[in-house]
N, CA, C and O atoms as a GROMACS GRO file, in nm:
protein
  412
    1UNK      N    1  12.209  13.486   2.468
    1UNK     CA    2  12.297  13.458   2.581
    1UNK      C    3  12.293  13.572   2.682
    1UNK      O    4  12.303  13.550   2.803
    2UNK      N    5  12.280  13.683   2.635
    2UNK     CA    6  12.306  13.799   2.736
    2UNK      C    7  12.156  13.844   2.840
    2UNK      O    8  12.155  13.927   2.932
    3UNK      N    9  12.039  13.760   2.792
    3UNK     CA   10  11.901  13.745   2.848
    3UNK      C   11  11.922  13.674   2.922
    3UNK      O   12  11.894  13.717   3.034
    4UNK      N   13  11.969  13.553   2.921
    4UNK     CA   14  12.034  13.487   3.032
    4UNK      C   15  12.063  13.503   3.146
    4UNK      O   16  12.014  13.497   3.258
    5UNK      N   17  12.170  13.532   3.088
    5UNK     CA   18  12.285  13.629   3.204
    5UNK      C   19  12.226  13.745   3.274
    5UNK      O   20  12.268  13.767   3.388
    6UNK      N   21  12.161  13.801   3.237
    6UNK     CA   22  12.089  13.893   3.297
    6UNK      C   23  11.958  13.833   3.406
    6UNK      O   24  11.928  13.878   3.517
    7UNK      N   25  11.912  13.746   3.352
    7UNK     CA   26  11.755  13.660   3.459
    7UNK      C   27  11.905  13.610   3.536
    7UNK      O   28  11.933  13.692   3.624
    8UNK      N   29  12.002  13.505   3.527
    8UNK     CA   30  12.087  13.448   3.643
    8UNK      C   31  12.130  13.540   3.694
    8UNK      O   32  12.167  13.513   3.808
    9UNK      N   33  12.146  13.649   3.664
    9UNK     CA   34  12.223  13.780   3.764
    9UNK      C   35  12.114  13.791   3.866
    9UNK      O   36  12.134  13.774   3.986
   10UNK      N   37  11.997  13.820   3.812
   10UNK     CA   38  11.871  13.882   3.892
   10UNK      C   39  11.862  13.760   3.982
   10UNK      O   40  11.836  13.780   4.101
   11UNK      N   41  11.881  13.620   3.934
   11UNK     CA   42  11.815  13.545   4.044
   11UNK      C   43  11.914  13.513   4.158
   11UNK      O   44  11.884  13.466   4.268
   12UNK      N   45  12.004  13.537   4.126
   12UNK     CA   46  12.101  13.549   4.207
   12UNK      C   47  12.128  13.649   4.341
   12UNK      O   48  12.169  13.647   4.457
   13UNK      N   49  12.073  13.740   4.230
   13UNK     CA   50  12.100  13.908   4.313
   13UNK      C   51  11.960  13.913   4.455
   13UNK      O   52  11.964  13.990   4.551
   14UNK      N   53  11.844  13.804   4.427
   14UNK     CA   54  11.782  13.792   4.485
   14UNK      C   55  11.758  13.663   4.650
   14UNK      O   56  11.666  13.620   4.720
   15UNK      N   57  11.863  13.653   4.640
   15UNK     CA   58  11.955  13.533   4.733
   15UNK      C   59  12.033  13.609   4.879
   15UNK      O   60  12.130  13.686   4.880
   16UNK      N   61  11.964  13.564   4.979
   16UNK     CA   62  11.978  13.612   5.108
   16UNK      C   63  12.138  13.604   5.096
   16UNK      O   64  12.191  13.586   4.986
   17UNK      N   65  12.202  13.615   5.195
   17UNK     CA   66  12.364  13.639   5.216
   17UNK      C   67  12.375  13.461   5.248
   17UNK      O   68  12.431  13.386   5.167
   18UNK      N   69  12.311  13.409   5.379
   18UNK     CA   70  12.296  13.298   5.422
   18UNK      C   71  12.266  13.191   5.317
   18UNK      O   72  12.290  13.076   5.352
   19UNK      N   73  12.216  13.210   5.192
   19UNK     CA   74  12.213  13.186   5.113
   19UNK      C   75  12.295  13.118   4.976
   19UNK      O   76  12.302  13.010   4.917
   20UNK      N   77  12.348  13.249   4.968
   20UNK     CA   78  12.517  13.248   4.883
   20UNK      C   79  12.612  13.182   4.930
   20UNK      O   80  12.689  13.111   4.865
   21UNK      N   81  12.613  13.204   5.068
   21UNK     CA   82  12.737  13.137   5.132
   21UNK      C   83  12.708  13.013   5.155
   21UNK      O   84  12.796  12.952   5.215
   22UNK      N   85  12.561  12.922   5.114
   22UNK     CA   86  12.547  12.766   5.145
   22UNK      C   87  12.587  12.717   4.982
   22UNK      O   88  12.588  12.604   4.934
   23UNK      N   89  12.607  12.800   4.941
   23UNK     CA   90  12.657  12.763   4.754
   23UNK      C   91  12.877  12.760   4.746
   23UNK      O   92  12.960  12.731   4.660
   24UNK      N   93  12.880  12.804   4.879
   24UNK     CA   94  13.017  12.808   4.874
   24UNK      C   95  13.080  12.657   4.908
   24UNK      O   96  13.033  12.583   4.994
   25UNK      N   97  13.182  12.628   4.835
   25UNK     CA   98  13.279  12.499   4.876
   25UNK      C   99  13.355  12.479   4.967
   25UNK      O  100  13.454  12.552   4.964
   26UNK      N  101  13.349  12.407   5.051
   26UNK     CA  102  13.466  12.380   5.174
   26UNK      C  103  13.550  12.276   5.115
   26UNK      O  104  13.487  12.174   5.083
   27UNK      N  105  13.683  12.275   5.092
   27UNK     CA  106  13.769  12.159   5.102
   27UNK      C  107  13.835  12.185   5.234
   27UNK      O  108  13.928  12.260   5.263
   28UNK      N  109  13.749  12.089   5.321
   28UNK     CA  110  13.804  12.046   5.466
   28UNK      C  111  13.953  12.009   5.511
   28UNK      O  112  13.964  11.895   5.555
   29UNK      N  113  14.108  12.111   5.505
   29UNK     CA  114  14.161  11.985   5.567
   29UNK      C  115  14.168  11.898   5.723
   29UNK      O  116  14.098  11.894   5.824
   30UNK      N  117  14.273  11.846   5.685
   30UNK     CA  118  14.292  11.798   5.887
   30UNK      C  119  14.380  11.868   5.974
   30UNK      O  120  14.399  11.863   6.096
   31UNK      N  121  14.430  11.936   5.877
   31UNK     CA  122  14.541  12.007   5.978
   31UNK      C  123  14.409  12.112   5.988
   31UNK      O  124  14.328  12.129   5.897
   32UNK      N  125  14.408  12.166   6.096
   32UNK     CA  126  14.327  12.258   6.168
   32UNK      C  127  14.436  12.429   6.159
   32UNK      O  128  14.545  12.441   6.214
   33UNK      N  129  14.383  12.512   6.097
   33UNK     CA  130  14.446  12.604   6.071
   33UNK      C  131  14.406  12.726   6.191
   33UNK      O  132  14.465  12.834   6.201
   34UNK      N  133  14.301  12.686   6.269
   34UNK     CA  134  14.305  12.803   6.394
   34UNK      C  135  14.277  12.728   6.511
   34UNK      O  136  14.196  12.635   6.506
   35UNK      N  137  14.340  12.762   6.622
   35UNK     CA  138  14.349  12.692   6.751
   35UNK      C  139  14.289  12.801   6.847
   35UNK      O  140  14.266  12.909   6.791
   36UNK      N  141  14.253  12.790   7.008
   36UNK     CA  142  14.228  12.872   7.054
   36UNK      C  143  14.292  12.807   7.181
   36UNK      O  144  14.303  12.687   7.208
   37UNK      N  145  14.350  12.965   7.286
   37UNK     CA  146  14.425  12.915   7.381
   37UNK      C  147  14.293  12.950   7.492
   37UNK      O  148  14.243  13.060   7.512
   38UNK      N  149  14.255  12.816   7.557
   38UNK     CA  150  14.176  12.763   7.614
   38UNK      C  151  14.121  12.856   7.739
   38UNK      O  152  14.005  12.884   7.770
   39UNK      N  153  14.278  12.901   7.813
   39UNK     CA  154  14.308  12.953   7.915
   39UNK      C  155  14.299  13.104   7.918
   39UNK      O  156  14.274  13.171   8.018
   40UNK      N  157  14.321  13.144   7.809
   40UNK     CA  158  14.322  13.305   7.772
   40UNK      C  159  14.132  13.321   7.758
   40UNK      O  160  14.051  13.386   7.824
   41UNK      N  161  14.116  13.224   7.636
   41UNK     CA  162  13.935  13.231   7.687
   41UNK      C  163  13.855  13.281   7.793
   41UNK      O  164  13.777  13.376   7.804
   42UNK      N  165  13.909  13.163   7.891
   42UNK     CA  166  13.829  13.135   8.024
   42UNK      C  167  13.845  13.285   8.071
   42UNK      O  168  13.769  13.323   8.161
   43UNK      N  169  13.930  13.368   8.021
   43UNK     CA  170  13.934  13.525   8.079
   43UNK      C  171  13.888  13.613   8.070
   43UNK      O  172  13.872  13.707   8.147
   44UNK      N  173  13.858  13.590   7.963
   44UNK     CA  174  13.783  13.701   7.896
   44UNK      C  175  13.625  13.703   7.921
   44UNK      O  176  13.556  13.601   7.921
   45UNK      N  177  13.584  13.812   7.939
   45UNK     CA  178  13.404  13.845   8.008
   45UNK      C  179  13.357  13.901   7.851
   45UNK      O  180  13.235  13.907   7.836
   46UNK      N  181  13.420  13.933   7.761
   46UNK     CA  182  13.334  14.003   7.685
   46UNK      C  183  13.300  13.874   7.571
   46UNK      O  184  13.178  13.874   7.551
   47UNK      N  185  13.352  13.794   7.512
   47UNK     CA  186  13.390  13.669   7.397
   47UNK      C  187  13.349  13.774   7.294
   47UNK      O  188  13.231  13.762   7.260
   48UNK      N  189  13.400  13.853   7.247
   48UNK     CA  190  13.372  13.924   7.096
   48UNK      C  191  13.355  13.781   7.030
   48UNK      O  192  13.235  13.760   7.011
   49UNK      N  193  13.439  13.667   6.985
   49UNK     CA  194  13.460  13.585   6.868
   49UNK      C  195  13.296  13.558   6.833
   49UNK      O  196  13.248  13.573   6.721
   50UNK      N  197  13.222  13.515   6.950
   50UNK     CA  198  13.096  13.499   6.985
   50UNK      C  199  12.987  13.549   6.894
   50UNK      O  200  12.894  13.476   6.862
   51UNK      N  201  12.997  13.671   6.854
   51UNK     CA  202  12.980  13.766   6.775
   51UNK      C  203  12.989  13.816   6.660
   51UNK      O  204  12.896  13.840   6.583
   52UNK      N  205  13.115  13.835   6.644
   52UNK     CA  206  13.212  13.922   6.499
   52UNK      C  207  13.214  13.772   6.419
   52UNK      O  208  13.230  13.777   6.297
   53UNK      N  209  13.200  13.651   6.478
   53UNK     CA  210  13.207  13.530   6.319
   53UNK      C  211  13.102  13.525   6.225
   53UNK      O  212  13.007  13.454   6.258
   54UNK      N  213  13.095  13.591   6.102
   54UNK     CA  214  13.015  13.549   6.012
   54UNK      C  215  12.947  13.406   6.005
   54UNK      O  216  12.827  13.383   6.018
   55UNK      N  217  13.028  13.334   5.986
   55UNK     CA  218  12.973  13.186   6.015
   55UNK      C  219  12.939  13.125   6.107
   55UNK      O  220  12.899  13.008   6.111
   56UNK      N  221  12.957  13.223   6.216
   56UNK     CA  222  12.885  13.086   6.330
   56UNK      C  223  12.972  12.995   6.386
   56UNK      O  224  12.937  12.895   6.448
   57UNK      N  225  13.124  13.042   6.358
   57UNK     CA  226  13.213  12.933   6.404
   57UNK      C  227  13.243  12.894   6.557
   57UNK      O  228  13.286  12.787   6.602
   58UNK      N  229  13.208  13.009   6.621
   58UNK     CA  230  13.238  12.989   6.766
   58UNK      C  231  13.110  12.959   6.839
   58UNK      O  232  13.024  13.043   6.811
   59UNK      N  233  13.070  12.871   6.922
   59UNK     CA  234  12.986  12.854   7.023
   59UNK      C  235  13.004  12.825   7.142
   59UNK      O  236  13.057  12.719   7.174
   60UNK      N  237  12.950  12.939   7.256
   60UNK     CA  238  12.953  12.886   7.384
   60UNK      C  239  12.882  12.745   7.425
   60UNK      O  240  12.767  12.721   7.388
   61UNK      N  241  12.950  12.664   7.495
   61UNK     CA  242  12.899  12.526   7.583
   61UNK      C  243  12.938  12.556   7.681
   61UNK      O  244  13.055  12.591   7.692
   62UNK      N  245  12.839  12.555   7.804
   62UNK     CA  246  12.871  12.526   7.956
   62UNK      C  247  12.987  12.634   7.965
   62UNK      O  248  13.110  12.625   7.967
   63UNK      N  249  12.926  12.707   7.967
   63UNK     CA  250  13.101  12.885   7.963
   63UNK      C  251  13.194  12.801   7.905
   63UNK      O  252  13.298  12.798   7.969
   64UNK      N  253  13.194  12.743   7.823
   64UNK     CA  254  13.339  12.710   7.745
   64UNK      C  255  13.315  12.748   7.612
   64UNK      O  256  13.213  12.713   7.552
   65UNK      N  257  13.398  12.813   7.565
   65UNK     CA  258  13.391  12.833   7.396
   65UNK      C  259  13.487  12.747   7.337
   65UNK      O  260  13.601  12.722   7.375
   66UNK      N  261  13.397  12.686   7.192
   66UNK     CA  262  13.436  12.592   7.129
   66UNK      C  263  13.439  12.663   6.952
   66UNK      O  264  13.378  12.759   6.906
   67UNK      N  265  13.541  12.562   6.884
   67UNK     CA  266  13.533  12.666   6.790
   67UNK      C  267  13.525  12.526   6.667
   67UNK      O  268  13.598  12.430   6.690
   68UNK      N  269  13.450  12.523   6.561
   68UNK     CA  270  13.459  12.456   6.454
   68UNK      C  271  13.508  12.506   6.298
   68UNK      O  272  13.443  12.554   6.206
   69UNK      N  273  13.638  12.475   6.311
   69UNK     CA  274  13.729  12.506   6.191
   69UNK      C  275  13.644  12.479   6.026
   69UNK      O  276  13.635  12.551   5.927
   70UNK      N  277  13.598  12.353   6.055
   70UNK     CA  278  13.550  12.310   5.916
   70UNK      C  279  13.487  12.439   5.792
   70UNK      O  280  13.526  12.464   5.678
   71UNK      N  281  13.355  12.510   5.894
   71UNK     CA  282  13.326  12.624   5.797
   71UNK      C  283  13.344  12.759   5.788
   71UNK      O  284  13.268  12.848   5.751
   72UNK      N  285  13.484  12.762   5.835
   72UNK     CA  286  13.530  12.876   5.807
   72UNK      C  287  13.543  12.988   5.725
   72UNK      O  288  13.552  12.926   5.620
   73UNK      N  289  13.551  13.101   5.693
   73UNK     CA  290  13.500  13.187   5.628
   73UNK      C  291  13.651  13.246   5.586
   73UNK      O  292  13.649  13.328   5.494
   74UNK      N  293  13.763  13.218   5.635
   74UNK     CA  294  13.878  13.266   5.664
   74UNK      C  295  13.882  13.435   5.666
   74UNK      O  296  13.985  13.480   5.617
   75UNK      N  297  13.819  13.500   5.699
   75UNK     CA  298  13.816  13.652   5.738
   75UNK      C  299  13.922  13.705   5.812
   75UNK      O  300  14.003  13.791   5.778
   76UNK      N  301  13.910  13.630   5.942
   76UNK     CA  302  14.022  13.673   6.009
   76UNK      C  303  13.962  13.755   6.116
   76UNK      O  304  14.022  13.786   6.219
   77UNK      N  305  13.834  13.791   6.087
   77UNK     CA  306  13.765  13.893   6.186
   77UNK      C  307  13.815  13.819   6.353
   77UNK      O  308  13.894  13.893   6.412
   78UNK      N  309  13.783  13.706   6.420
   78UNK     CA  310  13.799  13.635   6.540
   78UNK      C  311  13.952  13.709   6.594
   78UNK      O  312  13.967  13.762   6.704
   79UNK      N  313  14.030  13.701   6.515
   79UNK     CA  314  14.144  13.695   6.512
   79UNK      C  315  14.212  13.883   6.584
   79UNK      O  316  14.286  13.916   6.677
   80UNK      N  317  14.140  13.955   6.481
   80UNK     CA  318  14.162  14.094   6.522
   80UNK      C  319  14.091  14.104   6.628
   80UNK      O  320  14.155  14.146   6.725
   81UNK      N  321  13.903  14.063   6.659
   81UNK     CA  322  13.876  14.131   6.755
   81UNK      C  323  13.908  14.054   6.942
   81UNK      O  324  13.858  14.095   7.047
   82UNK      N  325  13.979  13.970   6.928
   82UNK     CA  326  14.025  13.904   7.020
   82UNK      C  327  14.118  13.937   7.139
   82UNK      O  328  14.238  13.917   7.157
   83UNK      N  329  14.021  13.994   7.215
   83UNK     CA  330  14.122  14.096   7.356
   83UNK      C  331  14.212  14.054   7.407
   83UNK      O  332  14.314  14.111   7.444
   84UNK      N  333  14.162  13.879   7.417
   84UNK     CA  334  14.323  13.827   7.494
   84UNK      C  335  14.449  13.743   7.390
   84UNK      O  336  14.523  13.644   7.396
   85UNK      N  337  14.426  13.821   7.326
   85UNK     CA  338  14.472  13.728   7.151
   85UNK      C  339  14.496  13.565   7.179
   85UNK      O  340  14.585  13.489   7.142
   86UNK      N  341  14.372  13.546   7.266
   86UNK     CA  342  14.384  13.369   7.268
   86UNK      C  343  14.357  13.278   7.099
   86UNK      O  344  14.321  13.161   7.084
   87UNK      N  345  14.381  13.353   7.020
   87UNK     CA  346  14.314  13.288   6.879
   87UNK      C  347  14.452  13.289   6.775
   87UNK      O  348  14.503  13.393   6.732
   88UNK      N  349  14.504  13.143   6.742
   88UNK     CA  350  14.635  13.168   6.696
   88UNK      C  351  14.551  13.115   6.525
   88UNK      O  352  14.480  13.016   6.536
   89UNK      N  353  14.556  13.149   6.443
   89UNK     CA  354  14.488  13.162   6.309
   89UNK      C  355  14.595  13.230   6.175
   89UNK      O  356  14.643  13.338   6.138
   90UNK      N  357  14.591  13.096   6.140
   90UNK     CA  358  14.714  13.132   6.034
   90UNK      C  359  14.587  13.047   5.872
   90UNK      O  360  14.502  12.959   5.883
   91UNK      N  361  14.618  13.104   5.777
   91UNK     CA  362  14.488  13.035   5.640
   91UNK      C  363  14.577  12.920   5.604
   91UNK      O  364  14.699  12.911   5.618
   92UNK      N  365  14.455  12.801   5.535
   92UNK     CA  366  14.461  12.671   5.559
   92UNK      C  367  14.572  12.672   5.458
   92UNK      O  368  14.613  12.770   5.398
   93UNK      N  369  14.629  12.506   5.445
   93UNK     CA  370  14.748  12.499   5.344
   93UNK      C  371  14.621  12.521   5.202
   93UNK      O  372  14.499  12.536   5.191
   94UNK      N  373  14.742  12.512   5.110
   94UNK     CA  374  14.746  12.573   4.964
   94UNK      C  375  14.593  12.424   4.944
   94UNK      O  376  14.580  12.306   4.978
   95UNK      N  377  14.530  12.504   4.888
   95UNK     CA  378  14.423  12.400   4.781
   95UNK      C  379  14.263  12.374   4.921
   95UNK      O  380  14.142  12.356   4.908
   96UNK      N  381  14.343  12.384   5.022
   96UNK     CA  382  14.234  12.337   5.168
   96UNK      C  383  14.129  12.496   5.192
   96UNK      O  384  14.162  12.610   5.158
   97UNK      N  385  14.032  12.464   5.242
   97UNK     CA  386  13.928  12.603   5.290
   97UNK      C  387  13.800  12.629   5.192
   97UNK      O  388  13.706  12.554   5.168
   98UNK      N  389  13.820  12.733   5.155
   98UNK     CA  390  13.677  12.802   5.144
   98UNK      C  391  13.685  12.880   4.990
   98UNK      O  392  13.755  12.977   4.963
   99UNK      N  393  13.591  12.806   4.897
   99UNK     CA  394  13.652  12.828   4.773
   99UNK      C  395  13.487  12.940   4.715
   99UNK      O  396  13.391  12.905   4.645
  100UNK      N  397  13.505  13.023   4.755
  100UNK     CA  398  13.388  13.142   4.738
  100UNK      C  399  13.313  13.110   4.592
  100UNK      O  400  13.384  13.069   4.500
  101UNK      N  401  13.161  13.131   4.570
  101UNK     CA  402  13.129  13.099   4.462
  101UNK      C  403  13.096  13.241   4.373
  101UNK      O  404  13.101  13.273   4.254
  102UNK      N  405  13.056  13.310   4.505
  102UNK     CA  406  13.047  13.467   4.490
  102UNK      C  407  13.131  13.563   4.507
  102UNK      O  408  13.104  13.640   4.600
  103UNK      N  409  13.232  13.586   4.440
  103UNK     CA  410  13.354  13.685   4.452
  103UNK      C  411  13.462  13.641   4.600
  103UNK      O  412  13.562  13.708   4.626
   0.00000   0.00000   0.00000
């Protein structure tokens, strides 16, 4: 058993980041647990969120930033680096989000 465990460690340990995190579970809910104030956006010249999301959650369209809750990472990073604190982000209800497979 412990030969095992040792080759699944290694093959594991050999798994891009992008990787690990497509092994992670989303339980999607509907209530949307981060909103963005639309108007505070449109202000901002720098869009850190753009950036600082691990996942990829934010994308510019047509200078508008759009944000997709579903694969969230719940970090919180958007949240801190957000100049015009247009990003109201509270973690999903109990049982909903991002159920890590890797720590």
């Amino acid at each position: 058993m412990e030969a095992f465990s040792r080759f699944h460690e290694s093959e594991e340990s050999d798994l891009r980041v992008e990787e690990k995190l497509a092994l992670n579970k989303f339980d999607v809910d509907q209530e949307v647990h981060i909103n963005l104030k639309e108007e505070l956006c449109k202000e901002c010249d720098l869009k850190p969120c753009l950036y600082i999301c691990p996942a990829d959650c934010f994308v510019l369209k047509d200078e508008h930033v759009t944000f997709s809750y579903e694969g969230c990472l719940e970090c919180g990073s958007c949240r801190i680096v957000c100049p015009k604190k247009a990003i109201d982000w509270v973690y999903p209800r109990g049982g909903f989000g991002i159920c890590y497979q890797y720590g």
